[in-house]
C-alpha positions as CSV (number, residue, x, y, z in Angstrom):
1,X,0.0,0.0,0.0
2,X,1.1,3.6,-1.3
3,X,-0.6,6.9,-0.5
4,X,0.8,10.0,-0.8
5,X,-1.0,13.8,0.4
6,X,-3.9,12.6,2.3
7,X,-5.9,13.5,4.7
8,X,-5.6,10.6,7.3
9,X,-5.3,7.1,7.3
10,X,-6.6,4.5,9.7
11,X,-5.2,0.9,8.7
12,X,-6.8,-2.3,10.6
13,X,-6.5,-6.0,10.5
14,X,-4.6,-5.7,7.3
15,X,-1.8,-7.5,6.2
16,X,0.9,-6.6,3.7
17,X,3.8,-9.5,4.0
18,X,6.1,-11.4,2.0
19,X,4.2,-12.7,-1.0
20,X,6.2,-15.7,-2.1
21,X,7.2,-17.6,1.6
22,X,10.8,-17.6,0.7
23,X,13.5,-16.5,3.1
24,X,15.1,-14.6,0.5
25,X,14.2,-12.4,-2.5
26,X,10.7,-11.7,-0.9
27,X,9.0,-10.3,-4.2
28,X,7.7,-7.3,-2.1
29,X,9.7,-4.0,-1.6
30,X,8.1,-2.1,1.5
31,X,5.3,-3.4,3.3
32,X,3.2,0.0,3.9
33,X,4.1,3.9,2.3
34,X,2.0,6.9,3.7
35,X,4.4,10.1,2.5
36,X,2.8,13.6,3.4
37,X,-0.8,13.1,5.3
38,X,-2.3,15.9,7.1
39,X,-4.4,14.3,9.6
40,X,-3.7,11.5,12.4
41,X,-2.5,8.4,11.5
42,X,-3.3,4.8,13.2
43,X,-2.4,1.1,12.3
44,X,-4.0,-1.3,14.6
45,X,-3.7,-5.2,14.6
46,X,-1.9,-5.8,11.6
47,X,1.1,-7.9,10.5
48,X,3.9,-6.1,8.1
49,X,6.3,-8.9,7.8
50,X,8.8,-10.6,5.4
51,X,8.9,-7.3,2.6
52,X,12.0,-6.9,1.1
53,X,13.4,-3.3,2.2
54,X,11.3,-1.5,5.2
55,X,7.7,-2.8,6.6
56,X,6.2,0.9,7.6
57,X,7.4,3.9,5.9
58,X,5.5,7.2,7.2
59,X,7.0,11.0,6.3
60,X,5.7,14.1,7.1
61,X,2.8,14.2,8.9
62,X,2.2,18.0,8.9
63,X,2.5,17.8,13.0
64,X,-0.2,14.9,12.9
65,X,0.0,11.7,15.6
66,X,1.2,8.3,14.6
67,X,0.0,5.7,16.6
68,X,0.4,2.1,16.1
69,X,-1.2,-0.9,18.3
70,X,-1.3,-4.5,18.3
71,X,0.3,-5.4,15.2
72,X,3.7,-7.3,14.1
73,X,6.3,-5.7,12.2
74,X,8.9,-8.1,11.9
75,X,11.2,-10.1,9.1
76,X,11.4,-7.2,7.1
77,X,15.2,-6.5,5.2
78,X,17.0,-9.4,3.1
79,X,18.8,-11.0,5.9
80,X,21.1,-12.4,3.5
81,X,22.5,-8.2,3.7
82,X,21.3,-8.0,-0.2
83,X,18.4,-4.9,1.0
84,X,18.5,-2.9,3.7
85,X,14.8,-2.7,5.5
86,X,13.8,-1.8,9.1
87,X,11.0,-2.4,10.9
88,X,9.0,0.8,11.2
89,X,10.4,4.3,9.4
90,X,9.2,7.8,10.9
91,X,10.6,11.0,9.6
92,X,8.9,14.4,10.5
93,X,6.2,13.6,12.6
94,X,3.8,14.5,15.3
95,X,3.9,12.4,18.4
96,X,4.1,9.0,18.5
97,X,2.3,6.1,20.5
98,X,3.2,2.4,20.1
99,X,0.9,-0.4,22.5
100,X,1.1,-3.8,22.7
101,X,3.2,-4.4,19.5
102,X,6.5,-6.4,18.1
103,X,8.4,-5.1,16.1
104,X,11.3,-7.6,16.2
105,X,13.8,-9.7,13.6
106,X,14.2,-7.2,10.8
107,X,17.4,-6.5,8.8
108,X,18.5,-2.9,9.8
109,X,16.3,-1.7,13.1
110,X,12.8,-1.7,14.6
111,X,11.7,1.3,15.2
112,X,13.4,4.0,13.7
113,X,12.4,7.8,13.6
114,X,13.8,11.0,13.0
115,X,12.4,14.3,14.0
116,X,9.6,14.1,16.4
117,X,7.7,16.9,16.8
118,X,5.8,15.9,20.8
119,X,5.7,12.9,22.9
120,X,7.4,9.1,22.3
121,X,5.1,6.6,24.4
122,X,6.0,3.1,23.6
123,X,3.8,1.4,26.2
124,X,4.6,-2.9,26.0
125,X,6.8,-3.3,22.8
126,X,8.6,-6.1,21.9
127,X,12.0,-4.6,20.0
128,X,14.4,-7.5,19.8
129,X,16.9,-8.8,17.4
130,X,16.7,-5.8,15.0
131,X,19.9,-6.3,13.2
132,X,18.8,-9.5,11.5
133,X,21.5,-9.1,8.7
134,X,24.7,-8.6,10.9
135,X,25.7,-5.5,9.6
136,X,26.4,-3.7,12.6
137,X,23.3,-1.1,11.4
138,X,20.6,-1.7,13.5
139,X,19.0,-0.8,17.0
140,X,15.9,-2.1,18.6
141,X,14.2,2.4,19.1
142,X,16.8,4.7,17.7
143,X,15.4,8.6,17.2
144,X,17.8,10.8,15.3
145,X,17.7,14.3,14.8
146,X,18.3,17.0,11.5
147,X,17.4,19.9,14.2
148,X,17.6,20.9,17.7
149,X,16.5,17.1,18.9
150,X,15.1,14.2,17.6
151,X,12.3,14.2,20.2
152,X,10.9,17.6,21.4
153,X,8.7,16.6,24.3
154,X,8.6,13.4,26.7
155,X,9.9,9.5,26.0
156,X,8.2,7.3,27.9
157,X,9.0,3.5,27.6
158,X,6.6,1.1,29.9
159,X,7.2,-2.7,29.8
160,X,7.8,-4.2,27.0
161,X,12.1,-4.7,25.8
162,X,14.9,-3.9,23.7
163,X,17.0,-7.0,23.2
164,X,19.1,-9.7,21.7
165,X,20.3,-13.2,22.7
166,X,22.1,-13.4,19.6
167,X,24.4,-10.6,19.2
168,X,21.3,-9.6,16.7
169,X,21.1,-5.7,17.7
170,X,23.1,-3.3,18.8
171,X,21.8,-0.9,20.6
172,X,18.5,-1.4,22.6
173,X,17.2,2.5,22.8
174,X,19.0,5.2,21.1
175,X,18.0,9.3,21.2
176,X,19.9,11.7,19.8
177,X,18.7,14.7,21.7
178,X,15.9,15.0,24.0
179,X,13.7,18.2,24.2
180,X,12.0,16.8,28.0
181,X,12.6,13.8,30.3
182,X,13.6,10.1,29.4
183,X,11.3,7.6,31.9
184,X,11.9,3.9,31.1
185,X,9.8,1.5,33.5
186,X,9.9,-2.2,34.2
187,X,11.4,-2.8,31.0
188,X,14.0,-5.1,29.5
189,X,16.9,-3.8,28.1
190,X,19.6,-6.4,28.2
191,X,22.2,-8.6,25.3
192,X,22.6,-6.0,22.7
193,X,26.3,-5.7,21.4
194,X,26.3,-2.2,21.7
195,X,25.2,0.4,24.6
196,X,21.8,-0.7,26.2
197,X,20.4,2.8,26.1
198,X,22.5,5.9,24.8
199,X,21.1,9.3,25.0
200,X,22.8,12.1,23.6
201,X,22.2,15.8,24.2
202,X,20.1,15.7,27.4
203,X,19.7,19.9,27.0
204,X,19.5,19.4,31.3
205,X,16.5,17.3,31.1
206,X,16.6,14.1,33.2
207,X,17.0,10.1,32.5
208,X,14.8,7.8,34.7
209,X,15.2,4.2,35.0
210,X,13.3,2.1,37.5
């Protein structure tokens, strides 16, 4: 699926997945493509799995909300190294809210956004085993910034966790810059190859763990 300057999209119990069952050369280039959509966006209890370069691809939401819950975004990238794919791709967005959701096993990272414009709340996500491929590319939640920060208001991780038993990721959460505080609660962030949670440019804003 492929929309482009729209008003908003609400996606449910769909499914956009490898289409020929192989392990390589999956036939499908990116599972789901919203570019430039003015209202909020929402995918709920879907599987994005298996494509052959990234599963979600959403850029520039005009300030809208992205919020996905209960779906699996996982297998996506050639682990074979051949395409590069993540799991979920944000650029220039509104806040964000992930529930209840795995977004685990793809080539080159799970969740990975850059530039959001309000809150992070990933509330019982599974990130695990996001550098599938082995190129040393790929973290479980990385944010990354063009601007002043790569998230302007609060990140807020409950539950859920960021990690490999394989030497399959490397880092487990990764912001680079943080406009407001950094609360991560009861969650698992343990095995990755690199630093378990790196934060870069805390602007004086404070890091909870607990």
């Amino acid at each position: 699926l492929n929309a482009t300057n729209i008003g908003s999209a609400s996606i449910q119990n769909a499914t956009a997945s490898d289409t020929d069952g192989a392990a390589i050369g999956f036939n499908q280039d990116r599972g789901l493509v919203l570019e430039n959509v003015s209202g909020p966006i929402s995918i709920d209890a879907s599987t994005i799995s298996g494509n052959d370069g990234d599963g979600v691809v959403i850029t520039n939401t005009n300030g809208s909300t992205v919020t996905i819950s209960g779906s699996t975004i996982s297998g996506n990238g050639q682990p074979d190294g051949s395409e590069n794919g993540a799991g979920v791709v944000l650029t220039d967005i509104g806040s964000l809210t992930v529930s209840d959701s795995d977004i685990s096993d793809n080539a080159d990272g799970g969740l990975v956004a850059t530039n959001v414009v309000g809150d992070v709340h990933l509330d019982e996500v599974t990130a695990n085993n996001n550098d599938s491929d082995g190129d040393q590319s790929g973290d479980g939640a990385s944010f990354f910034r063009s601007a002043v920060n790569a998230i302007t208001g609060i990140f807020r991780m409950l539950g859920g966790s960021a990690t490999t038993d394989s030497g399959a990721q490397q880092r487990g959460v990764y912001i680079d810059g943080a406009g407001s505080t950094v609360e991560i609660e009861g969650s698992a962030i343990s095995g990755n190859t690199s630093n378990g949670l790196e934060v870069t440019s805390m602007n004086g804003n404070t890091v909870t763990v607990d």
